[in-house]
Biotite code that builds the C-alpha atoms (Angstrom):
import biotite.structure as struc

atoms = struc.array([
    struc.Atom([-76.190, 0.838, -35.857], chain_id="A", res_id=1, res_name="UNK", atom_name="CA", element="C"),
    struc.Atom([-74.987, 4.290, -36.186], chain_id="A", res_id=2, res_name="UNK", atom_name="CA", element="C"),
    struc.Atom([-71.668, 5.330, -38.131], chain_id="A", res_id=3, res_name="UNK", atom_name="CA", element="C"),
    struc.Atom([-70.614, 6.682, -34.473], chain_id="A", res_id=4, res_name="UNK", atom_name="CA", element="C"),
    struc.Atom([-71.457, 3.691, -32.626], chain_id="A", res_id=5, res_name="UNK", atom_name="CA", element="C"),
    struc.Atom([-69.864, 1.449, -35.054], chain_id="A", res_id=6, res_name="UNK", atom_name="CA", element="C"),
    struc.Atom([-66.988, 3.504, -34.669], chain_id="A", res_id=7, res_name="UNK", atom_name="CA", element="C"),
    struc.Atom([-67.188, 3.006, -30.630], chain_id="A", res_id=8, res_name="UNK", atom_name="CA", element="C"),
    struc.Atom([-67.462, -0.985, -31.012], chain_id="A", res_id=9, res_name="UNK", atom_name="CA", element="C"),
    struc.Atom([-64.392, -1.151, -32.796], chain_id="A", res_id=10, res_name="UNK", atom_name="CA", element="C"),
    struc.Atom([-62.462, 0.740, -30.380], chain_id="A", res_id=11, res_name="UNK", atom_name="CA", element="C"),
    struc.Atom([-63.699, -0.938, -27.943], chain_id="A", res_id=12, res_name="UNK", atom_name="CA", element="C"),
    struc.Atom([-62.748, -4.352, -29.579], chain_id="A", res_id=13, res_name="UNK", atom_name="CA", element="C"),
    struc.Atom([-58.893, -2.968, -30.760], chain_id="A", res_id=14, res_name="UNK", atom_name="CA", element="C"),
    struc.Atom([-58.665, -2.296, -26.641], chain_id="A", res_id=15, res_name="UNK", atom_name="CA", element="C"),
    struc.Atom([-59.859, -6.159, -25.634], chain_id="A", res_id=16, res_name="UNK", atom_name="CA", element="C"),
    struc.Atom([-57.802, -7.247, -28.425], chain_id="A", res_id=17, res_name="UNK", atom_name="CA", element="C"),
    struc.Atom([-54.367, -5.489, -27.579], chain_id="A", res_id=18, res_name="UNK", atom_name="CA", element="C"),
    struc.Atom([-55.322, -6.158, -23.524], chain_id="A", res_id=19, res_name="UNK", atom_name="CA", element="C"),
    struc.Atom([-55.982, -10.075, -24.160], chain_id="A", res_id=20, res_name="UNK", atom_name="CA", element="C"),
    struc.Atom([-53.231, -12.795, -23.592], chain_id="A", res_id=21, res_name="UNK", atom_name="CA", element="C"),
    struc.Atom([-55.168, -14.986, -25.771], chain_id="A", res_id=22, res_name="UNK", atom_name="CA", element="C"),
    struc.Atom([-58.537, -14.902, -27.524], chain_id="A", res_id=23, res_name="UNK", atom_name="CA", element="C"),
    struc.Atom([-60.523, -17.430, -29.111], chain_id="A", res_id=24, res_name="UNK", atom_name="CA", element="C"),
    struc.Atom([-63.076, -17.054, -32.192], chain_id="A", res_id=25, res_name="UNK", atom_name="CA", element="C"),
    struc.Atom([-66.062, -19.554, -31.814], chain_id="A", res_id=26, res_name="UNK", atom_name="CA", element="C"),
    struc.Atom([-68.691, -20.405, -33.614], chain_id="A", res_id=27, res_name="UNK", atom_name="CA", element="C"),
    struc.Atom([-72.062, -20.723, -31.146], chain_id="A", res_id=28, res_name="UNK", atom_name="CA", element="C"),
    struc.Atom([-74.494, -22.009, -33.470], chain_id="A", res_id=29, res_name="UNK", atom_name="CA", element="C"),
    struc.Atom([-76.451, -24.179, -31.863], chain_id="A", res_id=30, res_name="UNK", atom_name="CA", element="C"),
    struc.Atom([-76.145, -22.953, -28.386], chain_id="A", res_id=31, res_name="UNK", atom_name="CA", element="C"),
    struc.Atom([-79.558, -21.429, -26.945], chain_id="A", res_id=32, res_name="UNK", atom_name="CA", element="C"),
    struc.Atom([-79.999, -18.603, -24.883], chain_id="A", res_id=33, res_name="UNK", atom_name="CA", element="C"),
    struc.Atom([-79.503, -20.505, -21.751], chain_id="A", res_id=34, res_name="UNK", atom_name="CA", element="C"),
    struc.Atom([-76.132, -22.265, -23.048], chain_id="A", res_id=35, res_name="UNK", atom_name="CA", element="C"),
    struc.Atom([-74.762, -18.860, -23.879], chain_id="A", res_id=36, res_name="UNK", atom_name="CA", element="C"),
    struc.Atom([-75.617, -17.268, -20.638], chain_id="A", res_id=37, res_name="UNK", atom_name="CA", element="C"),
    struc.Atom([-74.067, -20.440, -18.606], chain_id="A", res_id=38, res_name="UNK", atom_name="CA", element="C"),
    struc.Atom([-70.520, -20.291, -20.663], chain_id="A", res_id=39, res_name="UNK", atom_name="CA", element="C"),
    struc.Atom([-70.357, -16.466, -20.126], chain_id="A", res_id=40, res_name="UNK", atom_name="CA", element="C"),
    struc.Atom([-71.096, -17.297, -16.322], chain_id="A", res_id=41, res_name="UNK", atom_name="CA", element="C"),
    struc.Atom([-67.988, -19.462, -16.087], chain_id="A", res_id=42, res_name="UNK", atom_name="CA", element="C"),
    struc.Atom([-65.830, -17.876, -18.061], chain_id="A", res_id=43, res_name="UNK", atom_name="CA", element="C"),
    struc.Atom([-66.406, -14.294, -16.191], chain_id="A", res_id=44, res_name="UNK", atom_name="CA", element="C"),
    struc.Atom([-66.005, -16.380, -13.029], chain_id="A", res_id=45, res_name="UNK", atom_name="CA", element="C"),
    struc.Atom([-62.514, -16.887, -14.036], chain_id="A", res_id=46, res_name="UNK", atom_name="CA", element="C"),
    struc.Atom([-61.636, -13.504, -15.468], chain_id="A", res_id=47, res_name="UNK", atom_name="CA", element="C"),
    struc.Atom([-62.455, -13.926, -19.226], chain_id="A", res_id=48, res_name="UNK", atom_name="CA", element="C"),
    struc.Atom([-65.229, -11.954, -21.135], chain_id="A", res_id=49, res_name="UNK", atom_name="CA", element="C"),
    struc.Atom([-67.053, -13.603, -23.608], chain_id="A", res_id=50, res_name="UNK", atom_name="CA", element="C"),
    struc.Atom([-68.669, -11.265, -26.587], chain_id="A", res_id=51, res_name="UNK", atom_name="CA", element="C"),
    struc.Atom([-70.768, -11.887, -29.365], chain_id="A", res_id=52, res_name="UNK", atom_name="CA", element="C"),
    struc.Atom([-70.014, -9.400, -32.335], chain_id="A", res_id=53, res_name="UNK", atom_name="CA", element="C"),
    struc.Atom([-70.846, -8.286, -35.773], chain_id="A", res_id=54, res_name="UNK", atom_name="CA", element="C"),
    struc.Atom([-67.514, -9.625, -38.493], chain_id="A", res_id=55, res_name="UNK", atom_name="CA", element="C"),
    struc.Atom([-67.810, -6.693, -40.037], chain_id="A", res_id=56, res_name="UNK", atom_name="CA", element="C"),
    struc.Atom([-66.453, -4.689, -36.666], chain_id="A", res_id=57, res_name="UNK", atom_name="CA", element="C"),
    struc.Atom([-64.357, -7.247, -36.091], chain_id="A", res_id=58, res_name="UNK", atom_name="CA", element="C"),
    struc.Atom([-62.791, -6.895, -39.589], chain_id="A", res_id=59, res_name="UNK", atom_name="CA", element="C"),
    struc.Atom([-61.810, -3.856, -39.318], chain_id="A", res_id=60, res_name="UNK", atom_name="CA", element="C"),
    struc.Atom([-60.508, -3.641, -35.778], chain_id="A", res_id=61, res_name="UNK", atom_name="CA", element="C"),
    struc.Atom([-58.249, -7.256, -36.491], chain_id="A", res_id=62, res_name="UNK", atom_name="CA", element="C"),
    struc.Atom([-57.059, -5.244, -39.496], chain_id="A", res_id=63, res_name="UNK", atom_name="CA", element="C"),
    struc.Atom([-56.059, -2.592, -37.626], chain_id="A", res_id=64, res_name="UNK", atom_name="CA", element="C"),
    struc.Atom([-54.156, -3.870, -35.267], chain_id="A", res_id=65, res_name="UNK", atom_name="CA", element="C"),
    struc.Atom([-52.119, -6.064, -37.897], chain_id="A", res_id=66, res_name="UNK", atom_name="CA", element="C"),
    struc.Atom([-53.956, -9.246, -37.623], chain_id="A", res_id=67, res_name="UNK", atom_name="CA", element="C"),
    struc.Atom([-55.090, -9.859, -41.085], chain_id="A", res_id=68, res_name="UNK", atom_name="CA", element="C"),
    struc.Atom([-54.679, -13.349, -41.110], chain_id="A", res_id=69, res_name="UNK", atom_name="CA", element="C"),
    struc.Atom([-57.993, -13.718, -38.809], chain_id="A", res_id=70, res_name="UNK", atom_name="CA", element="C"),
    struc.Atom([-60.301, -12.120, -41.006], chain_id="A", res_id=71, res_name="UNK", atom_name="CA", element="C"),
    struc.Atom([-60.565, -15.587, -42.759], chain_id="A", res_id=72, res_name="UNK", atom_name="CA", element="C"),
    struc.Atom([-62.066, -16.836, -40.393], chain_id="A", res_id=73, res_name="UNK", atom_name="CA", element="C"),
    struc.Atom([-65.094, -14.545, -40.117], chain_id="A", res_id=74, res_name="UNK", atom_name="CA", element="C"),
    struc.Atom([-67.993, -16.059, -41.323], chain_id="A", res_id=75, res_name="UNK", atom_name="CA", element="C"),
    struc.Atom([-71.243, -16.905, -39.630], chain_id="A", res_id=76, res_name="UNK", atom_name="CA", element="C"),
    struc.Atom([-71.734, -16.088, -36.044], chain_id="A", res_id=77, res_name="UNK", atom_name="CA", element="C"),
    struc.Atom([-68.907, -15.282, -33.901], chain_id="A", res_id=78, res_name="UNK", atom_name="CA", element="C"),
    struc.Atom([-67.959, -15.093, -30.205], chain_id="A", res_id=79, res_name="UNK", atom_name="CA", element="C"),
    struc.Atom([-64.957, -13.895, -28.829], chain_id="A", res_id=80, res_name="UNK", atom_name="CA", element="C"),
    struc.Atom([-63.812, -15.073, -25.663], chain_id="A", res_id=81, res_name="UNK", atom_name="CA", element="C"),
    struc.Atom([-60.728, -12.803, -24.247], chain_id="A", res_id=82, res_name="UNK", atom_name="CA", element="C"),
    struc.Atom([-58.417, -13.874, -21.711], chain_id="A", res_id=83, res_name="UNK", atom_name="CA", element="C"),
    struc.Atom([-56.652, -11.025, -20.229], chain_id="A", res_id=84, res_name="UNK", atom_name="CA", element="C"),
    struc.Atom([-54.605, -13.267, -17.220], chain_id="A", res_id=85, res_name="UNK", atom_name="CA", element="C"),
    struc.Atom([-54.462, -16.560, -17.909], chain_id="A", res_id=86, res_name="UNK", atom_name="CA", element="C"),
    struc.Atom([-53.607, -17.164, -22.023], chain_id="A", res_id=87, res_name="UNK", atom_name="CA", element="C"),
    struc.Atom([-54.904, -21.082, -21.315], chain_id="A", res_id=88, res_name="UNK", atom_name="CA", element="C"),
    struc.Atom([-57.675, -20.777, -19.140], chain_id="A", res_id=89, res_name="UNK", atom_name="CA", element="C"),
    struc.Atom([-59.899, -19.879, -22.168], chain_id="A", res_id=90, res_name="UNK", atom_name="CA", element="C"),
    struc.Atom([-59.182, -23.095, -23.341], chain_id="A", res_id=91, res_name="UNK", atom_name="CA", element="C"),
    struc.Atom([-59.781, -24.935, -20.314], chain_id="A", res_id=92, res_name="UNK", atom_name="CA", element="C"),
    struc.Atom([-63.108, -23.587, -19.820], chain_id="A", res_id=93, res_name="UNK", atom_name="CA", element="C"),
    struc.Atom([-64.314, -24.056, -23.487], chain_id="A", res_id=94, res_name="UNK", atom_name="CA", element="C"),
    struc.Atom([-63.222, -27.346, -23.905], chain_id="A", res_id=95, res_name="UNK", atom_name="CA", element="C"),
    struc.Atom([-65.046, -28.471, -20.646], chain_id="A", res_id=96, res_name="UNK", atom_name="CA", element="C"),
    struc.Atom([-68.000, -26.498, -21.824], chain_id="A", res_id=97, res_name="UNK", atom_name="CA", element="C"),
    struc.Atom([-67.734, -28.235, -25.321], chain_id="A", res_id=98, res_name="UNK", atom_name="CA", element="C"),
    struc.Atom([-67.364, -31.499, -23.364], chain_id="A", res_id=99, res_name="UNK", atom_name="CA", element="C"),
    struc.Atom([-71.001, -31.434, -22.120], chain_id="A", res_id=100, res_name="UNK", atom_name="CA", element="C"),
    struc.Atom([-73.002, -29.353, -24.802], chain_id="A", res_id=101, res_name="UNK", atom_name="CA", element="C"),
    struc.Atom([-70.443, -30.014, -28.075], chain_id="A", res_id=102, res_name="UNK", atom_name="CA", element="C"),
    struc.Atom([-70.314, -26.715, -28.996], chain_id="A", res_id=103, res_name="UNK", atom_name="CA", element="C"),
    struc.Atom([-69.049, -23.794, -29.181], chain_id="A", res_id=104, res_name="UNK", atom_name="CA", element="C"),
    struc.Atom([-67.231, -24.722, -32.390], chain_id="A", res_id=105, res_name="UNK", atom_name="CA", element="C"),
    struc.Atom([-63.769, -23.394, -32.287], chain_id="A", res_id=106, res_name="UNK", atom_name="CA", element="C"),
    struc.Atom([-63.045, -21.392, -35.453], chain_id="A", res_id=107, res_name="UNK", atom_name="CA", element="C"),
    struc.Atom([-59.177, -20.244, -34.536], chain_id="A", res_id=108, res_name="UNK", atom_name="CA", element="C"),
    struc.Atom([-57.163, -18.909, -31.075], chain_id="A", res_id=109, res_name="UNK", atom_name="CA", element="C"),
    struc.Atom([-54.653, -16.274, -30.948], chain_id="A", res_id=110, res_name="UNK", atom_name="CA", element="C"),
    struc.Atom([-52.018, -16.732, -28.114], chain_id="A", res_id=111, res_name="UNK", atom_name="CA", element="C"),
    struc.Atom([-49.754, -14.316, -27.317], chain_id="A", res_id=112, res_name="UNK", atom_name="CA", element="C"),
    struc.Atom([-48.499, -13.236, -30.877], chain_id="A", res_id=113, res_name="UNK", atom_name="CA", element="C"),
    struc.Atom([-49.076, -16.507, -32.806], chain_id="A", res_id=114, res_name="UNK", atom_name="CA", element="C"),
    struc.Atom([-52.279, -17.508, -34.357], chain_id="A", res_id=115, res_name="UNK", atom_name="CA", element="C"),
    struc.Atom([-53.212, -21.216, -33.979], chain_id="A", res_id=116, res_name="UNK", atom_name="CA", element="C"),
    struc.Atom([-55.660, -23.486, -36.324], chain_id="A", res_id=117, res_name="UNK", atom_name="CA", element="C"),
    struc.Atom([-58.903, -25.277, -34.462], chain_id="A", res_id=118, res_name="UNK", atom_name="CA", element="C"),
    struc.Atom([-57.494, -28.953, -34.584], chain_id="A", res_id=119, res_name="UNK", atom_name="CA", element="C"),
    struc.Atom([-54.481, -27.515, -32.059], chain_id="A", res_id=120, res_name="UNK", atom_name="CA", element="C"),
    struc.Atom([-57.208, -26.606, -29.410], chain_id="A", res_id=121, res_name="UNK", atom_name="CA", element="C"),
    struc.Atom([-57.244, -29.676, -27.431], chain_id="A", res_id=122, res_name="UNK", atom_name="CA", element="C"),
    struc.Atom([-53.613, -29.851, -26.999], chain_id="A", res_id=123, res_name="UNK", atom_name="CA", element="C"),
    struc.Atom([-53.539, -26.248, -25.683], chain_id="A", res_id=124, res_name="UNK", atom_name="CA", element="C"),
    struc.Atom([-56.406, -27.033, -23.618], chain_id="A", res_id=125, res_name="UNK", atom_name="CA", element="C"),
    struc.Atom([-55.142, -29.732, -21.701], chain_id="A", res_id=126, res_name="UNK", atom_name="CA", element="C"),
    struc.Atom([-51.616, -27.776, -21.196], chain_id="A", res_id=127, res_name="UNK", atom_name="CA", element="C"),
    struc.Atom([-52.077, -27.154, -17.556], chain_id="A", res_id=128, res_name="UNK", atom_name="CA", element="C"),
    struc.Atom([-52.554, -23.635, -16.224], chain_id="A", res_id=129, res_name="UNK", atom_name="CA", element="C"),
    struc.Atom([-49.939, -20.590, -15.176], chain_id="A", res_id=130, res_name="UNK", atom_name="CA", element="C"),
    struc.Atom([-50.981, -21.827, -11.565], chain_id="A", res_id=131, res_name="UNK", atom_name="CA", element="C"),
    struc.Atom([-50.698, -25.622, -12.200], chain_id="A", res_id=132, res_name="UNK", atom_name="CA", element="C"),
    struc.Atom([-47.456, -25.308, -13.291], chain_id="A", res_id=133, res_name="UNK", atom_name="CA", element="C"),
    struc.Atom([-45.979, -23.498, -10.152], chain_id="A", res_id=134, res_name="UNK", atom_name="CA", element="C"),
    struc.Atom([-47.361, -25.775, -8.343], chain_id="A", res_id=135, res_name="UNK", atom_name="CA", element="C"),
    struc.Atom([-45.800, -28.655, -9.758], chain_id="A", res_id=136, res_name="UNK", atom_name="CA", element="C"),
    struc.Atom([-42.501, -26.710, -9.874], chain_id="A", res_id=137, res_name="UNK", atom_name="CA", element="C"),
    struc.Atom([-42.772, -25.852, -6.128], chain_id="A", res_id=138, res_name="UNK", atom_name="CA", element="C"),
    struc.Atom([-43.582, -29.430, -5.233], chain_id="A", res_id=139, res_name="UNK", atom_name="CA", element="C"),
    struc.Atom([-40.796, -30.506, -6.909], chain_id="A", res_id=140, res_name="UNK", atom_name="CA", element="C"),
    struc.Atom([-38.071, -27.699, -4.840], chain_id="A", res_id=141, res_name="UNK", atom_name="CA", element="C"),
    struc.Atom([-40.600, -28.775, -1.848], chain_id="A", res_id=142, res_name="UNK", atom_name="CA", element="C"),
    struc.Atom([-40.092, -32.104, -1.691], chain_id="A", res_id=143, res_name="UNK", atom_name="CA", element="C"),
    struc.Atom([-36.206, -32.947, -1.371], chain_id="A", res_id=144, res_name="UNK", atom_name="CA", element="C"),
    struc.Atom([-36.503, -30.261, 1.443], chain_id="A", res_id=145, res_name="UNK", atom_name="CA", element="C"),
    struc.Atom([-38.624, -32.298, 3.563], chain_id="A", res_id=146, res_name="UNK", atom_name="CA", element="C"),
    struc.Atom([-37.006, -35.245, 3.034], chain_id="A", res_id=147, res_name="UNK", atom_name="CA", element="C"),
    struc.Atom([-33.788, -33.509, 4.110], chain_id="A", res_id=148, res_name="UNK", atom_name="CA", element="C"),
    struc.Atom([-35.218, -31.972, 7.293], chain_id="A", res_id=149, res_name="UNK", atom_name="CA", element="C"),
    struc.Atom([-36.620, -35.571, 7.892], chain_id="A", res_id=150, res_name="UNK", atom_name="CA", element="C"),
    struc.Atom([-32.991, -36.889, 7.237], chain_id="A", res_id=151, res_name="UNK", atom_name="CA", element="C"),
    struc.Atom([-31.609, -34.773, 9.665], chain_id="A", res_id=152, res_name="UNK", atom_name="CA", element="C"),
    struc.Atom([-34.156, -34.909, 12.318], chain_id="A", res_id=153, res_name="UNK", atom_name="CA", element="C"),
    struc.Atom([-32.818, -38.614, 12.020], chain_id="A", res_id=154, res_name="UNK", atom_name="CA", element="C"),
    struc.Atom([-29.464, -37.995, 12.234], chain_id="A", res_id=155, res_name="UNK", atom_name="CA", element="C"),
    struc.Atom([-29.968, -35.562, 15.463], chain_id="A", res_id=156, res_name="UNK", atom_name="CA", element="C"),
    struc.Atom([-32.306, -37.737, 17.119], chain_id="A", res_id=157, res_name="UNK", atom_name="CA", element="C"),
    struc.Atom([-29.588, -40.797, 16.458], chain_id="A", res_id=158, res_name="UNK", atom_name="CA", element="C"),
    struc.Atom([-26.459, -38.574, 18.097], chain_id="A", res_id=159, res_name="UNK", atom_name="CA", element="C"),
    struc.Atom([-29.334, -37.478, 21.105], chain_id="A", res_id=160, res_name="UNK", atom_name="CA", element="C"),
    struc.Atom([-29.561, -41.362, 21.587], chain_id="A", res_id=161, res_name="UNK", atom_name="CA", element="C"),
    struc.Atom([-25.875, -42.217, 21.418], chain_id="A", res_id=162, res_name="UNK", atom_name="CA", element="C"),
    struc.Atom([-24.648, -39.469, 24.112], chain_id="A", res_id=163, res_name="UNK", atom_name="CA", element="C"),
    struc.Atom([-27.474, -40.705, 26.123], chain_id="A", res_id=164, res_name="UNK", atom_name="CA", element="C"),
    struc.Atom([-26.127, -43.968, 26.324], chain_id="A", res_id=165, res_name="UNK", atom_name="CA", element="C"),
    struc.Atom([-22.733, -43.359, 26.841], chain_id="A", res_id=166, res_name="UNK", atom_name="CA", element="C"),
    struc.Atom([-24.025, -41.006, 29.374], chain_id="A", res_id=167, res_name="UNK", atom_name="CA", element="C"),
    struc.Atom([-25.446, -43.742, 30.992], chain_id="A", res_id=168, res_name="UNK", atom_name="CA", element="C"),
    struc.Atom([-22.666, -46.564, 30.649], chain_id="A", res_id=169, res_name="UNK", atom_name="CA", element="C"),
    struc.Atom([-20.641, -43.880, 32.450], chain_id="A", res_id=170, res_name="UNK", atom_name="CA", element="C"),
    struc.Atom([-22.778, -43.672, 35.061], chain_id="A", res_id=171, res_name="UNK", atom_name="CA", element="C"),
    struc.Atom([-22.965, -46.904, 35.994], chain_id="A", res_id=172, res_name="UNK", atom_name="CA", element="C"),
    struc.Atom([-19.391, -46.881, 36.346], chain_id="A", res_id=173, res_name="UNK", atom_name="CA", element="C"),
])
């Protein structure tokens, strides 16, 4: 690779770096060809891009961006999966991948400006989703509503009924 083009890669990585919510280091020994392609096919389905790249690069753009503490962890072969959106839907997706194949190997995750160890992945990857957690939020502001419009439906349909009987008592009169 040429002195210029190394140059580009690491610009290009400081950019994904400073533009990602969250990334993820793995390790994906072990995974073939077709593995590889399948994981980057779900996790560019859901807005994350998955790269492969050289430590060295990644060296120096962690270290110039501030985040020396990664560069321990650069050893061996390492993908990067970046999560511009969503900071847990990386997880998601790599744990469900890992589920099936048992790898990638997790090596460390950065989330928003913390830095978290490998054995903390399955917690963060069973924390549910941005989305998930509306969801649950609006169901819960959702659901006394309906029972009050239910309540009072009630209550107008039980005043409808009385006037119509004492309309009717009267009338008998």
């Amino acid at each position: 690779m040429l002195k210029e083009e190394k140059k580009r890669v690491v610009e290009e990585l400081k950019e994904k770096l400073e533009k990602s919510k969250s990334f993820f280091l793995t390790d994906f020994s072990g995974l073939n060809v077709e593995e590889i392609n399948q994981l980057r096919k779900e996790l560019k389905s859901n807005g994350i891009e998955y790269k492969v790249v050289k430590n060295t690069l990644l060296r120096l753009a962690v270290k110039d961006l501030g985040l020396d503490q990664i560069t321990d962890y650069l050893e061996g072969p390492t993908g990067v999966a970046f999560g511009y959106n969503e900071p847990i839907l990386p997880a998601k997706i790599l744990h469900n991948f890992k589920k099936k194949t048992e790898k990638p190997k997790i090596k460390v995750f950065w989330i928003g400006k913390e830095l978290f160890q490998a054995d903390k992945f399955e917690d963060f990857a069973t924390l549910p989703t941005r989305d998930e957690l509306l969801t649950l939020i609006f169901g819960c502001f959702k659901s006394p509503l309906v029972n009050l419009v239910g309540t009072l439906d009630g209550v107008l349909r039980e005043f409808v009924g009385t006037i119509e009987a004492i309309v009717k008592s009267k009338s008998k009169k």
